[in-house]
N, C-alpha and C positions, 0 to 999 in steps of 0.2 A: 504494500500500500504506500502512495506516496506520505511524503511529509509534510505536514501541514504548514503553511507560510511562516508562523512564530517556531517554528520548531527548525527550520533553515536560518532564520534570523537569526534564532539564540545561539546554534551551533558556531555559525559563522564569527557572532559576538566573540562567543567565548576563543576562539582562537587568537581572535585580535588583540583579547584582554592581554593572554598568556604573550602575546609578542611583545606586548607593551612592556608588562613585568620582564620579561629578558631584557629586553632596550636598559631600562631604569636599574635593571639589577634585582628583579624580582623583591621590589618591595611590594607584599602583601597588605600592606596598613596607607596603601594610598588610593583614595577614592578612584574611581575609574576616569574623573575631570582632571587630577591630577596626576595619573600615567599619563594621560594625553600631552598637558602641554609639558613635563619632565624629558618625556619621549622624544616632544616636538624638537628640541634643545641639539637634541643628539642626532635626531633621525631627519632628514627633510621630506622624506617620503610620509611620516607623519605627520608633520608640517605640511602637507599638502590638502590632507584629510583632517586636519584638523578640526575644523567648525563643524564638518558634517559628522564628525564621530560624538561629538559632542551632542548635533540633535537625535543621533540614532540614540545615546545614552537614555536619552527623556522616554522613546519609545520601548526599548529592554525593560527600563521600570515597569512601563506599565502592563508589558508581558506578564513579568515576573511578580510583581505587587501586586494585580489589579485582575483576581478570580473569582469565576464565577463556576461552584461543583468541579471544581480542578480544571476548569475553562479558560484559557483565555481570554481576557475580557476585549485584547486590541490585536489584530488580527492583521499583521502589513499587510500593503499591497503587494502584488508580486514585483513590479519595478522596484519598491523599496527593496526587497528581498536579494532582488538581483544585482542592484547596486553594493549592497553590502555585500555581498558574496565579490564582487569582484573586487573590490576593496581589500578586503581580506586574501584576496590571491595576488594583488600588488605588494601586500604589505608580506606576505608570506613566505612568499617567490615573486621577489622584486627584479623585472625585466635588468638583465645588464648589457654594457654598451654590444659585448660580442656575442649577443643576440644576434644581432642584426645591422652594426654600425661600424663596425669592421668593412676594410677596403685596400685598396691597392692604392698607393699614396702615391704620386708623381710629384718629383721630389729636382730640385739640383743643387750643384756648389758652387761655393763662392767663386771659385776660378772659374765660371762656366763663362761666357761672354752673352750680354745681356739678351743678345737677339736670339740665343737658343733656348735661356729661359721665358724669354715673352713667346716665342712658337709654342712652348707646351703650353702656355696659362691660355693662349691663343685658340689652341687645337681645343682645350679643355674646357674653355670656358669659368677658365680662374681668375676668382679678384687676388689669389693669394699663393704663395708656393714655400714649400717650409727648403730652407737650406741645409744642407748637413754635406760636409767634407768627410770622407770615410763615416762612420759612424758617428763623429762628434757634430752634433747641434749647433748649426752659426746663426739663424735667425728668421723673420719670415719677409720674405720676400714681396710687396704688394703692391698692387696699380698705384697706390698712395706714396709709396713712399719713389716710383720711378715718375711719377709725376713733378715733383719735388725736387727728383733731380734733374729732370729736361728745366724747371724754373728758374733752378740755380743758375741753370747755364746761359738762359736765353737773356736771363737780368747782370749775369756778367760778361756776358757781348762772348764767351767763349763756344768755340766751336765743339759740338758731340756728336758722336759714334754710338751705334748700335754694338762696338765691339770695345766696351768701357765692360770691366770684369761685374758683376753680381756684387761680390764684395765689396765693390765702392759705390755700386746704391744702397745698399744695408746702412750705411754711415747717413742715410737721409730719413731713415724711420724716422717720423713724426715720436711714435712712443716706441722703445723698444723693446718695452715689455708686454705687447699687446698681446700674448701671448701665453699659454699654460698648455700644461702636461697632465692626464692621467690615466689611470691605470686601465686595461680591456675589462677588468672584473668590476669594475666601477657601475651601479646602478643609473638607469636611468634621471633618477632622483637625484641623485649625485650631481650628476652631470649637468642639470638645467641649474641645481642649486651654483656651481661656480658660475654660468649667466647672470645670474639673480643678485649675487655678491657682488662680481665686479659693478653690475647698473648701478647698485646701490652707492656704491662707494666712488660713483661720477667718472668711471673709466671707459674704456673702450677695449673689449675682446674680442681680437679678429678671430682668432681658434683655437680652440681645444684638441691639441693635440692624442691621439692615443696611443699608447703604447704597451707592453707586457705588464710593468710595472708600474707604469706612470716617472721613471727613470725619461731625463732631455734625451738621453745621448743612446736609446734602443730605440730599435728602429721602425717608424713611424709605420704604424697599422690603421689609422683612421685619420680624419680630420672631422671636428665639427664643425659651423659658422655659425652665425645668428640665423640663417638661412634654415638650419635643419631645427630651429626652436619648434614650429610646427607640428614636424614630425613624432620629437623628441613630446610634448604635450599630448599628442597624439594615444602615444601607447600607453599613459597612464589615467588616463578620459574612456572612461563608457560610452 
């Protein structure tokens, strides 16, 4: 026989409680409002569900409080039901980047001459190209910052070449930390959370680099942009 709506609700509940307690440290002596925002603190994937765990909280009560002959008195909808269930499998088994956001990086180095790095960003349809000489990390190469440098030139009457190395437009990045690393096992959650940090903090982040360990200098398995924020809301959206 199926399960009745409050009885998928509570189940689902209950697993989220017990995530919560893991997050926090399984303290048992904290109301279920305060796993939440303790959790929030730690978890951004909590922090994401946070208000709405909060109203599902009011409805549990009235599951669990509110009988009639061992009845139910509030009986979710099934959209409620479903939404919590799928909550509960974000937060349970939270998507990570190499799900899905793994790729083949097109990549060059600093000694490349600029006109072989603009044909790939070209071919590609790149605002941006990450640099690495052998394995080491030199920086991100972007429309912005070769723009900056054709300005330079044009405003010092000096003549330029498509065959001026990479590494001497890198010296025009606007910021040259526009940039971060992490890791492929890194959640979805994760991941929009350093978006959401830097906005905050009045920056500009061209990309999120990926990597095995979230290490500069291993070797590049993704890129994200602002571009893929979308997508990245996407998988954690019903």
């Amino acid at each position: 026989m199926d399960k009745k709506n409050s009885e998928r609700f509570l189940s689902a509940f209950i697993k989220i409680e017990a995530k919560l307690k893991e997050i926090v440290g399984n303290d048992v002596h904290k109301a279920f409002y305060q796993l939440v925002d303790r959790a929030a603190v730690k978890n951004p994937g909590i922090e994401k569900y946070r208000g709405i765990l909060k109203e599902y909280a009011e409805l549990r009560n009235a599951i669990v409080h509110k009988r009639i002959e061992d009845e139910a008195i509030a009986e979710p909808h099934i959209k409620v039901v479903e939404d919590l269930e799928f909550i509960c499998e974000m937060l349970t088994k939270p998507l990570t980047l190499e799900n899905e956001f793994l790729q083949k990086v097109v990549k060059c180095s600093s000694y490349d001459k600029l006109s072989v790095a603009t044909r790939k960003m070209f071919k590609n349809n790149f605002s941006k190209i990450p640099v690495y000489d052998n394995r080491k990390f030199e920086g991100l190469l972007t429309t912005d910052s070769i723009a900056r440098w054709v300005a330079y030139n044009l405003e010092s009457g000096v003549e330029f070449s498509e065959d001026v190395d990479v590494g001497t437009i890198l010296e025009f990045s606007e910021n040259k930390q526009s940039y971060t690393f992490i890791s492929k096992t890194a959640t979805v959650f994760q991941a929009i959370d350093v978006f959401e940090q830097w906005y905050k903090k009045g920056l500009r982040l061209n990309a999120i680099i990926i990597t095995e360990s979230g290490d500069k200098n291993e070797p590049p398995l993704g890129i994200l942009s602002l571009f893929d924020l979308p997508k990245l809301y996407e998988r954690i959206s019903k």
